[in-house]
N, C-alpha and C positions, 0 to 999 in steps of 0.2 A: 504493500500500500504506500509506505515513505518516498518508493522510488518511482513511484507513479504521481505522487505528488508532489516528487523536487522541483519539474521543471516548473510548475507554478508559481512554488513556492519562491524561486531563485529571480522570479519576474516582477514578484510585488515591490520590490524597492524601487526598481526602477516605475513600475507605473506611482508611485507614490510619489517620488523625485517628480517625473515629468508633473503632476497635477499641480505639486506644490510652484516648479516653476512658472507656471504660465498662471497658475490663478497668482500665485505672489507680483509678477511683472507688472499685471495691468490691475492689481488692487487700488492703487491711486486713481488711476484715470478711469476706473470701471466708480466707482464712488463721488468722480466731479458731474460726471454724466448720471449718476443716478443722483446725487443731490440739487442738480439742475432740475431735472427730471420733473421730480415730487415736489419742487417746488414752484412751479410754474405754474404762467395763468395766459400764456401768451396763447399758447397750442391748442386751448379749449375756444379763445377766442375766434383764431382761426374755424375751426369747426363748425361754432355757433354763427359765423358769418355765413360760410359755405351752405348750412341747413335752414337759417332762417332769410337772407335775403336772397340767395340764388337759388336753393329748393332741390326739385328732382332732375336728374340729369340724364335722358336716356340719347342712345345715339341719334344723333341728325340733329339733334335740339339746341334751339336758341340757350337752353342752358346749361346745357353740357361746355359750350363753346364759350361763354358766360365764364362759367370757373375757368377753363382750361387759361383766356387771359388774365384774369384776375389773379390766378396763383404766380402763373409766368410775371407778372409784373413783382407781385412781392416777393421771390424765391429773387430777381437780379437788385430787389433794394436791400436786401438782408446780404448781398454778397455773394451769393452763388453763382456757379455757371451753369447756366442754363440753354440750353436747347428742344425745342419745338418740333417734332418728328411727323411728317401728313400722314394719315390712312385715312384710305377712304372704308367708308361704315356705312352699313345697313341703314334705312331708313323708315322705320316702319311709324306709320300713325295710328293711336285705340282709334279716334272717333265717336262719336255718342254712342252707348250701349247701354240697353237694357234686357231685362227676364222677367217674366210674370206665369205665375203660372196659372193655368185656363179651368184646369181639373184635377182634382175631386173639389179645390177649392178656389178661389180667386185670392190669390195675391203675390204680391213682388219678392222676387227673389234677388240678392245681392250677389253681383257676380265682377268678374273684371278678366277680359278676353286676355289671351294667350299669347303673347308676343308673337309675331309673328303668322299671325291665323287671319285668314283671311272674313272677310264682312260676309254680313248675312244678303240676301238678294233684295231690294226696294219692298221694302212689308215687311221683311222680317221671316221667321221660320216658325211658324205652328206643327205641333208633332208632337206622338204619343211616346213616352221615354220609357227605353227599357236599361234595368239597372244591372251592372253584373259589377263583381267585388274583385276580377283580376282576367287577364289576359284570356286563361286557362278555360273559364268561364265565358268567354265569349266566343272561343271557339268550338263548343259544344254545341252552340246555338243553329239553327239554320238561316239561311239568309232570308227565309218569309217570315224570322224569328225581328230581322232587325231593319230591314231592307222598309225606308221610308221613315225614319223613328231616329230620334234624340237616342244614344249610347250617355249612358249614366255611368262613370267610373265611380264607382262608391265604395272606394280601395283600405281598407284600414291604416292607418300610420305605423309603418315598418321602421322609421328612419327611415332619412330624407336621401341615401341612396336605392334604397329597394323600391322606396313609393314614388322618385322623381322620372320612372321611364314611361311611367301612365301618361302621366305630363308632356311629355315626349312624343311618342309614339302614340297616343290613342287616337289621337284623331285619323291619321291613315288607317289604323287596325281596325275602326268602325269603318273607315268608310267603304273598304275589302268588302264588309258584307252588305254594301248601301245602306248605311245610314246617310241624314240630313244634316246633323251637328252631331258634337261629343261636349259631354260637361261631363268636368274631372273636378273632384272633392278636394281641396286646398290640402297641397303636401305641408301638413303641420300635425303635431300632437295634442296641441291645446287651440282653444277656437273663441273667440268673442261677438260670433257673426261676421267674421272677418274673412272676404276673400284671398284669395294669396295667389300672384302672377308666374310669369314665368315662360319660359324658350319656351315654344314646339317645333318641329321641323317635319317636311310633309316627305312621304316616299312617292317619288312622281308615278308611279305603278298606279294609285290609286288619284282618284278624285281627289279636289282639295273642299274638305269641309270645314264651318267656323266651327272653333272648340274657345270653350270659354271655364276658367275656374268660378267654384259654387264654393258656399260655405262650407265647413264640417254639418251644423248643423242643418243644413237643409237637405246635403246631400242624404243624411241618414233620415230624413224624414221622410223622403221622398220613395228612398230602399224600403223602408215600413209599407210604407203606404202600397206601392206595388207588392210587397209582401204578402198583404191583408186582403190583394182580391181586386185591387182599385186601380183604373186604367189614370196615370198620373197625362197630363199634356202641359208641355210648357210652350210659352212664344218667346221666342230671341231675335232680336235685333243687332246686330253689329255693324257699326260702320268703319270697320278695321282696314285698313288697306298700305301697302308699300309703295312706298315713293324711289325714285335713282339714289342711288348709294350719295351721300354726302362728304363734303370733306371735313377730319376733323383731324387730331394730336396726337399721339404720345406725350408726355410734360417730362421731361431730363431734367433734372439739377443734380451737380455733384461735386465734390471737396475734388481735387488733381491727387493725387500721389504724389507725395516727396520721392521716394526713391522707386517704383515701379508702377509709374502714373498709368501703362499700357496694362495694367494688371485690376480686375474690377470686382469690387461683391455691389451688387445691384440686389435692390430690396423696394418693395411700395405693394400697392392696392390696386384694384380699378376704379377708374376715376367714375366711369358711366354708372347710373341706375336706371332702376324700372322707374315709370312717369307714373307714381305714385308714391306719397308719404314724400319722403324729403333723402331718402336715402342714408341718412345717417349713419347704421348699424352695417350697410350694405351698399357702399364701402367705405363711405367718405370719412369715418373716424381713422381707419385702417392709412389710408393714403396722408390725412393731416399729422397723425401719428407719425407715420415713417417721413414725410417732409420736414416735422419739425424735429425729430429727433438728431435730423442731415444738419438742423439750424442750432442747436444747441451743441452739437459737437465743432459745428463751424466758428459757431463765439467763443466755446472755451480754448480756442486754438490749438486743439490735437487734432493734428493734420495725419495722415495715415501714411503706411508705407503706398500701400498702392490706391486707387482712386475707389472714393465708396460713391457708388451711384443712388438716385432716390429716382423710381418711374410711377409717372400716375399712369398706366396703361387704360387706351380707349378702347369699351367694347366689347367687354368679357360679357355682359349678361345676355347678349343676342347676337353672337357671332366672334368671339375670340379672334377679332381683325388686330387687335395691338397688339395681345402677345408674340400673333406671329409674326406682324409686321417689326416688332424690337427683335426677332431671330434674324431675320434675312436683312436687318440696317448691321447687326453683329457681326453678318458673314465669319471670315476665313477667321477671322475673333475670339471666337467659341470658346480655342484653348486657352484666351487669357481669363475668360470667367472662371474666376476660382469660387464663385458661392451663389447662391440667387437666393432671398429672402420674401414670401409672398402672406401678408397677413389680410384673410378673405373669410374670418370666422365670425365678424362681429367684435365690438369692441367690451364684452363682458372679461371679469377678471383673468387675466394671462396667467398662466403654470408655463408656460416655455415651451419648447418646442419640436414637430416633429419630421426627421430627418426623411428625405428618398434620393438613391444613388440606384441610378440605372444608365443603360446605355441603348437607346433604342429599346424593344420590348425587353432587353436581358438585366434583372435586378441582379446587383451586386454580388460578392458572397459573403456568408458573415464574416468571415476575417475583414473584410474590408469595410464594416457596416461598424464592427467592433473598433478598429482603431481611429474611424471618423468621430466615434459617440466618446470616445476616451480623452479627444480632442473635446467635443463640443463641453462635457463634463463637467471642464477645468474651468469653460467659461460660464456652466451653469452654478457654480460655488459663490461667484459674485454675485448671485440675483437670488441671491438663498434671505434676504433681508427682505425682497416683495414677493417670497414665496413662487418665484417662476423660476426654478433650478431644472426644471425638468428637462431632460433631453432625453428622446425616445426615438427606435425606430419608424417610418412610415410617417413622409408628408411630402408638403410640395404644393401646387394651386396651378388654376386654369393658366394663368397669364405667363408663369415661369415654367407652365410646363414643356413648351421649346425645345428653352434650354438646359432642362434636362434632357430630355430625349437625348442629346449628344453630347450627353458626360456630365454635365454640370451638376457640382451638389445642390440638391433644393430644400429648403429647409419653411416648414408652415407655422406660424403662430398658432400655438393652441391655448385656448381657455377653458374655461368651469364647463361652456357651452349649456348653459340650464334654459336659455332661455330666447335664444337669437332664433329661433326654427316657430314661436309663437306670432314677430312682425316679420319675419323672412320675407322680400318681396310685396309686402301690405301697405295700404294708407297708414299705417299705426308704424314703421319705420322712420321717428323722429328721434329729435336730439332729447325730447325729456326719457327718453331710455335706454340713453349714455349715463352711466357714471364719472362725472370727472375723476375722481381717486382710479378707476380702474383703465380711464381713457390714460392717465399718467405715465400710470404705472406701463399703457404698452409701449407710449414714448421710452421710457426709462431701459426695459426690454431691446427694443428694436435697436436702441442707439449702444448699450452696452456690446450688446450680441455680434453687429454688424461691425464698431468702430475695431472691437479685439480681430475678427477675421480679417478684416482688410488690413491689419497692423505686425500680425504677428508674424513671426521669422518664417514658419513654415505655412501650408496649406492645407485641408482637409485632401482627403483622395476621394481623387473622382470616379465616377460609376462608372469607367472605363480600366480605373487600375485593375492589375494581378493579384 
């Protein structure tokens, strides 16, 4: 047994050596950054401008483009260099919409159309709705089952990965067997009569139908009710429809490198939201967050070895035009990314964060997973004061996921997450369900985390090493 445990044993000093060194180096300056941090009032103000005089920001929108200048002007008065990246992006507009439903009873149903779903016909769409609770269940159906009828996804909450492909895919999946519309039950766990938006994308095989999210509760009302024997009809109106792609930004600000300025960890949010609520929690605390974190480490004058980048990426919630569009400005680049940082979880209390190292579809091995986390570790010991020490296997986010696909480590903000899935995409997506202490504390995070990788002697290994 001893001798199967020597080499282990003969390892821990040194893993202890290495932790003490690198959390001991940047003790000072992990500390001026986190007592900037928590104590600031500037970052929240930022936010609160962003959420209450410019609002929701979905692509093509007079105010999407709104922020995009307003930020670029304060990021080059605060000192930074900044640059302005074009993509062009989708253009979709809601348009007046409404729901009522016709039978067993008369009245309004709350709803809010699908990004991306096309409008109902001049009148609107009347039809008898049939309800099914998963994929599975609709395929059992025959097409005299559905053919001419509203498709009801009345899906229970799996978590918002198993429950967001209904969202997705339902409306080509009804339309396969002719349905007229799809209404999908708001991917969330808790409900207030609150719709919840979101992509869909159509498979050109099939018709394009409008699909529109329903409440929690109405969708299960309306599952009863078909339940109990009773022919449900609702009428929908949509005046959804896509305009020519638009032009809009990427938002670049970032510190030079002192000594390996061509060498970059790039970290930020999407800038765009859904055109309702104000976008707050989704993304705009995440983005003001990591911008201003770039601004506080820029005033306290720790300049990094290599350049630390901050990106508001355009675009992520209807089309991921930024992220790919910041892959293909990156080009032949790629290998000087040594980190990419993407916080897209909401701005509830941060625990730190979770790593992903692949390379095209091939994840890492854990040898390589292990000495990335051994690294991140040393930097999670500084952030053991606001309780986000964590460093875990498994993360990464839509916009930076690029560049990982070709190596780059990606590393995701994670928090408590108790509560960001209840205004996910909702009118109820505002700044009063930001905490300032925990919006702080992701500055304090993001700016520790990001200022030690872009500084330290060595680099994490990429999802490309042996």
């Amino acid at each position: 047994m001893f001798r199967r445990l020597l080499p282990l044993l003969l390892l821990i000093p040194a893993l202890v050596s290495a932790q003490q060194s690198l959390t001991d180096t940047y003790r000072e300056p992990a500390g001026q950054i986190l007592g900037a941090a928590m104590t600031d009032v500037e970052g929240w103000k930022k936010l609160e401008y962003l959420t209450t005089e410019i609002g929701h920001r979905l692509s093509g929108s007079t105010g999407l483009e709104r922020a995009i200048d307003w930020a670029a002007a304060r990021m080059e008065e605060e000192g930074l260099y900044v640059r302005k990246l074009p993509v062009k992006v989708p253009h979709w507009v809601r348009g007046q919409e409404s729901a009522r439903l016709v039978a067993p009873v008369e009245r309004s149903l709350s709803i809010l159309g699908l990004g991306g779903s096309v409008g109902t016909p001049v009148g609107g769409i009347t039809a008898p709705v049939v309800a099914v609770t998963s994929f599975e269940e609709l395929e059992q159906l025959d097409r005299t089952d559905v053919e001419g009828k509203i498709v009801l996804y009345a899906v229970p909450w799996m978590g918002y990965g198993k429950t967001v492909k209904y969202r997705g895919a339902g409306a080509s999946r009804a339309a396969e067997l002719g349905a007229v519309a799809a209404l999908v039950r708001s991917a969330t766990g808790r409900s207030l009569n609150t719709p919840h938006t979101g992509a869909m994308k159509y498979d050109d095989a099939f018709p394009r139908i409008p699909a529109a999210a329903v409440t929690v509760e109405d969708a299960e009302w309306m599952r009863r009710s078909i339940a109990n024997g009773h022919e449900v009809r609702v009428r929908l109106e949509m005046g959804a429809h896509e305009l020519p792609d638009a032009d809009s930004f990427n938002l670049v600000a970032e510190i030079r490198g002192s000594e390996k300025p061509e060498e970059v960890v790039v970290m930020g949010g999407h800038y765009d939201s859904w055109d309702v609520g104000q976008g707050a929690h989704d993304d705009g605390a995440a983005c003001m967050a990591a911008w201003h974190a770039l601004t506080i480490i820029h005033r306290l004058g720790l300049r990094p070895r290599r350049t630390l980048r901050v990106v508001l990426w355009t675009n992520e919630e209807n089309g991921l035009r930024g992220g790919k569009a910041y892959r293909e400005w990156v080009g032949d680049g790629i290998d000087s990314h040594v980190a990419a940082i993407e916080m897209d979880g909401g701005a509830e209390r941060p625990v730190g964060f979770g790593l992903g190292l692949s390379m095209g579809d091939q994840e890492a091995s854990d040898a390589v997973y292990e000495q990335a986390l051994s690294i991140l570790t040393q930097i999670g010991v500084l952030l053991d004061g606001i309780d986000a020490s964590l460093m875990q296997r498994g993360g990464g986010g839509a916009d930076i996921g690029p560049l990982m696909k070709d190596g780059v480590p990606g590393m995701g903000l994670r928090t408590v997450d108790e509560h960001y899935f209840d205004w996910h995409h909702t009118e109820a997506d505002t700044l009063d369900k930001v905490d300032p202490v925990n919006f702080r504390k992701a500055v304090a995070t993001l700016g520790v985390t990001s200022y030690i990788l872009a500084d330290m002697p060595g680099t994490l290994p990429r999802g490309d090493s042996e």
